[in-house]
N, C-alpha and C positions, 0 to 999 in steps of 0.2 A: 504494500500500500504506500502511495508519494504523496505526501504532503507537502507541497509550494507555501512555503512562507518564510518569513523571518522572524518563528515564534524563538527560536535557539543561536540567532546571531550574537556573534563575538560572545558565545557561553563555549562550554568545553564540557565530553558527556566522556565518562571511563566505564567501559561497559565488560566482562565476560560473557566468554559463551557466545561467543556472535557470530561461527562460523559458518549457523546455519539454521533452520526452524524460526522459532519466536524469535532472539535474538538477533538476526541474520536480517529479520524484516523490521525489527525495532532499529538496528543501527541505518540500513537505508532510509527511514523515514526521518531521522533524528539529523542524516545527512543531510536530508532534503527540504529541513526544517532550520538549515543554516548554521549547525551546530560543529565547532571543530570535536573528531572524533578520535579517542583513544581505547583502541579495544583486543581484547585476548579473544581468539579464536574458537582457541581449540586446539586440540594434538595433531592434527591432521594439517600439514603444510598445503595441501591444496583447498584449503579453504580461502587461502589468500588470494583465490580467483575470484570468489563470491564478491569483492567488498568492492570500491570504491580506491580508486588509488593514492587519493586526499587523505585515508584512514594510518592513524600510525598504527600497524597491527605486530602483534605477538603471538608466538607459536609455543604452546606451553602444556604441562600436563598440570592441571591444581589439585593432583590428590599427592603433590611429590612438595614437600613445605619450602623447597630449593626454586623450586617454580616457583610457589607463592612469591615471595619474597624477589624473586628474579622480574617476576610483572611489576610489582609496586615499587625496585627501581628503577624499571624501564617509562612508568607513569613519568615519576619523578622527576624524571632527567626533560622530560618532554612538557610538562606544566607545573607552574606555580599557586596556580588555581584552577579548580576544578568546580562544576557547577552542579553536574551532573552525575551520581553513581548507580549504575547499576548491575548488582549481585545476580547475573541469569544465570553462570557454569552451575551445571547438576544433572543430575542421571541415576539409574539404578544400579548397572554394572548389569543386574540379571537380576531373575527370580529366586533370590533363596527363601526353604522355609525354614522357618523358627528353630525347630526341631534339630534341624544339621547344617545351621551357619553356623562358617569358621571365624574365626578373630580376624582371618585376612581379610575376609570377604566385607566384614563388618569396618574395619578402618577405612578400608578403601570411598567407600559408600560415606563413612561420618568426617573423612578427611576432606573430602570433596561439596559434599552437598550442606556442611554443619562448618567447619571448623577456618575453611577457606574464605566463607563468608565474613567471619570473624577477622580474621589478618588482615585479609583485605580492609575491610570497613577500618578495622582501625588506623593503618596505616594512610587512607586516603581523607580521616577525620582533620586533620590539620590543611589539606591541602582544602577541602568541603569549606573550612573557618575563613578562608580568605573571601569567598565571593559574599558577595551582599544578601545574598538569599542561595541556598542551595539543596539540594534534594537527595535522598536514598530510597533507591527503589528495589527491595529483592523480590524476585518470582520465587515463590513455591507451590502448592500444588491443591488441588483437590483435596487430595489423600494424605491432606494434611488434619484437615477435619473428621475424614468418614473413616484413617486407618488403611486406606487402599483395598488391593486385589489381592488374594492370597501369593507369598513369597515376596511381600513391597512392604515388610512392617519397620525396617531400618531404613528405607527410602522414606517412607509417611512419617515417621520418628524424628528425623532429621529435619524433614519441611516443617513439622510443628513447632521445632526447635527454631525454626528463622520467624516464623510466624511471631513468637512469644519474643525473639528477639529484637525483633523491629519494631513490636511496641513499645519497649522497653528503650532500646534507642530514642524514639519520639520525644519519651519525657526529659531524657539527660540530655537530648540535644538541642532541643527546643531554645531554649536561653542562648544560643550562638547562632540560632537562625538556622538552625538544618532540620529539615522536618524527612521524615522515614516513613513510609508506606510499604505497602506488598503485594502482588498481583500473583492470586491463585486462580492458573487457568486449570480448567476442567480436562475431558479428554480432547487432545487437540491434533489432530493427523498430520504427523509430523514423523524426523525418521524415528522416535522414541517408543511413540507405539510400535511402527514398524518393527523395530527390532524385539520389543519385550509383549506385545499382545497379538494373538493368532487374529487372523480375520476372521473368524467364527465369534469369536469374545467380543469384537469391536462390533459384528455385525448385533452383536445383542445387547451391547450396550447403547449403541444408537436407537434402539427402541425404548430406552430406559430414559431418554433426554427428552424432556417435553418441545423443543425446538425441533426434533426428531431427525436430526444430522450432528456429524464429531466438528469441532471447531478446528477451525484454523488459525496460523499466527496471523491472520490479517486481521481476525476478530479481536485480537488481544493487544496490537499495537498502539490504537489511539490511546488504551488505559497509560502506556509508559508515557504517554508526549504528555498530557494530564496531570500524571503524581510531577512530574518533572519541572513543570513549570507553574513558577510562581503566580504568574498571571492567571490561570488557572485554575490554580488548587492550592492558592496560600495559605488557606486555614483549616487546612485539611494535613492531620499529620495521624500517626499511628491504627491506621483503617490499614484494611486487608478486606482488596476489590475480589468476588470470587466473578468467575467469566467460564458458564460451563453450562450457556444453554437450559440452566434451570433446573436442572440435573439433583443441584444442591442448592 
């Protein structure tokens, strides 16, 4: 989805996760919304086709805390203020259940989707203090609410944990002018189902969605241009927008 405007001129957006889905279509719009953009991709060096050439982009793993820290001073080096943050890297790895997850399986998963968001956020808090108004926006999930689909209970575990954590931000941030919000989308056809939900399960959850179709990232992206900007949503801080068709 393009947004023509200059709602995000001479602001600067630091985003994860962009190299494709939600994020992928949240950084084109944010581009096209006049915004300078700094963003983590993904592990996958060819995602550096997706973006825009204006994008300073990094190629990075964030469930490896060398990474972490490798993105925030690559921010660094590239901005003094930042206006924009957004926490989108996350995923499941896979389906495990309760029963026979291993400790790897389980770090992997709270390193990436929990603890990343953490480092990050803090590290870009000082850079946040410089702009005159500035925003934090993490995506988590549905299945932060409902628990998920069998073999997603340290995925849903983890998104509850950003959930609770971005409120929590809101209120210790609020007195420096950073407000923190969260966008939990629903099932959204993207490669994430692809890889973790058989078309049979999607096929029956789309009957379960009173809009009676899976969302896409193009439903989800006005919500980030939104929490992002002041002009918009100044006195809107510690909300968690759910986008899932009604579903929930």
């Amino acid at each position: 989805m393009l947004f023509q405007s200059d709602l995000f001129k001479s602001q600067t957006l630091v985003i994860t996760g962009a190299g494709n889905g939600i994020g992928l279509d949240v950084l084109r719009a944010y581009e096209n919304a006049g915004a300078r953009i700094i963003a983590h991709l993904g592990r996958n060096p060819e995602y550096s086709k997706n973006v825009p050439t204006s994008v300073d982009t990094f190629i990075g793993d964030l469930t490896d805390r060398e990474q972490q820290d490798a993105f925030c001073d690559f921010v660094k080096q590239r901005a003094s203020c930042v206006d924009v943050l957004i926490n989108n890297a996350g995923t499941m790895f896979g389906r495990y259940p309760a029963k026979s997850l291993t400790d790897e399986q389980y770090q992997q998963v709270v390193e990436l989707n929990q603890s990343s968001v953490v480092r990050i956020t803090r590290n870009m808090i000082p850079l946040l203090e410089q702009a005159d108004s500035s925003a934090i926006i993490n995506t988590v999930s549905i299945s932060a609410s409902t628990g998920g689909s069998p073999g997603s209970s340290i995925y849903s575990a983890s998104k509850a944990f950003v959930s609770t954590y971005t409120k929590a931000l809101a209120r210790e941030l609020a007195p420096v002018g950073i407000r923190a919000n969260a966008i939990s989308p629903g099932v959204i056809n993207t490669d994430f189902h692809q890889r973790y939900s058989s078309a049979e399960k999607l096929a029956k959850t789309r009957t379960q969605i009173p809009l009676q179709r899976l969302g896409t990232p193009q439903d989800c992206t006005p919500a980030y241009l939104f929490f992002g900007s002041n002009e918009l949503s100044g006195y809107i801080t510690g909300q968690v927008l759910e986008i899932n068709g009604g579903q929930y």
